[in-house]
C-alpha positions in Angstrom: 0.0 0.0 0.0 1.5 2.9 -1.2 -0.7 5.3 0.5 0.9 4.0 3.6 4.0 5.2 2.7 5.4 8.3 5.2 8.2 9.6 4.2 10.0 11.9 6.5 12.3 14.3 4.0 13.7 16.0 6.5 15.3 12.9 8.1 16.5 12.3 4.9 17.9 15.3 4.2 19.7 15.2 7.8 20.8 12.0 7.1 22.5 13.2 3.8 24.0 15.8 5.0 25.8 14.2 8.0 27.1 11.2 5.6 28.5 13.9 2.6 30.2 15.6 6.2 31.7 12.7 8.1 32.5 11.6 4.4 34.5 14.3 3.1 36.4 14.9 7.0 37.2 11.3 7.0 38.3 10.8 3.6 40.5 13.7 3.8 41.7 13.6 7.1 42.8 10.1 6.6 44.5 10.7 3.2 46.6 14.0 5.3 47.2 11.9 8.2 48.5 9.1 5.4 50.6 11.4 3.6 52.2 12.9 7.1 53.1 9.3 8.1 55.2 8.7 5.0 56.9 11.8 5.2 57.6 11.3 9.0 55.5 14.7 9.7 54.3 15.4 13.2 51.2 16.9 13.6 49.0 17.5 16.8 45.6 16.1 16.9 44.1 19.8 16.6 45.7 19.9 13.3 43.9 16.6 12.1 40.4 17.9 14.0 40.5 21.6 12.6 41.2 19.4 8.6 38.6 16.9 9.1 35.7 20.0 10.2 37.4 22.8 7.0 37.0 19.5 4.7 33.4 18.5 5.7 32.2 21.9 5.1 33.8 22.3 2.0 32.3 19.3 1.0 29.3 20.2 2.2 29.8 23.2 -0.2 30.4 21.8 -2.8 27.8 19.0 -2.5 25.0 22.1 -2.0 26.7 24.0 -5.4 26.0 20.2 -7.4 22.5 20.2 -6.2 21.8 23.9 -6.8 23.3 23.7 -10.5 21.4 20.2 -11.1 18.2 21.8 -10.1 18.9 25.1 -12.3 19.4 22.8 -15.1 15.9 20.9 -14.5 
């Protein structure tokens, strides 16, 4: 029964948003924290923290800037 359906957007969109976030910060930050390993770098772990939150926003930003021009194009 479709009609049964309820579909909570907002959830959705929440849900989204924290997996493009957490996506981009750990992809990045681990790729850095990879990188500093092989070059015998020392970092402190506010370096890797203040990376992983400036990486998910600008993937966040950049997700939002896909979805705006994909929906300009519609």
């Amino acid at each position: 029964m479709l009609s049964a359906v309820n579909i909570d957007f907002s959830g959705i969109l929440i849900d989204l948003i924290m997996i493009v976030f957490f996506g981009f910060g750990a992809v990045y930050t681990l790729t850095v924290g990879i990188v500093h390993i092989v070059k015998k770098k020392t970092r402190t772990a506010g370096y890797y923290f203040l990376s992983f939150l400036l990486s998910g926003l600008i993937g966040l930003l950049i997700a939002a800037l896909v979805a705006f021009l994909w929906a300009m194009s519609l």
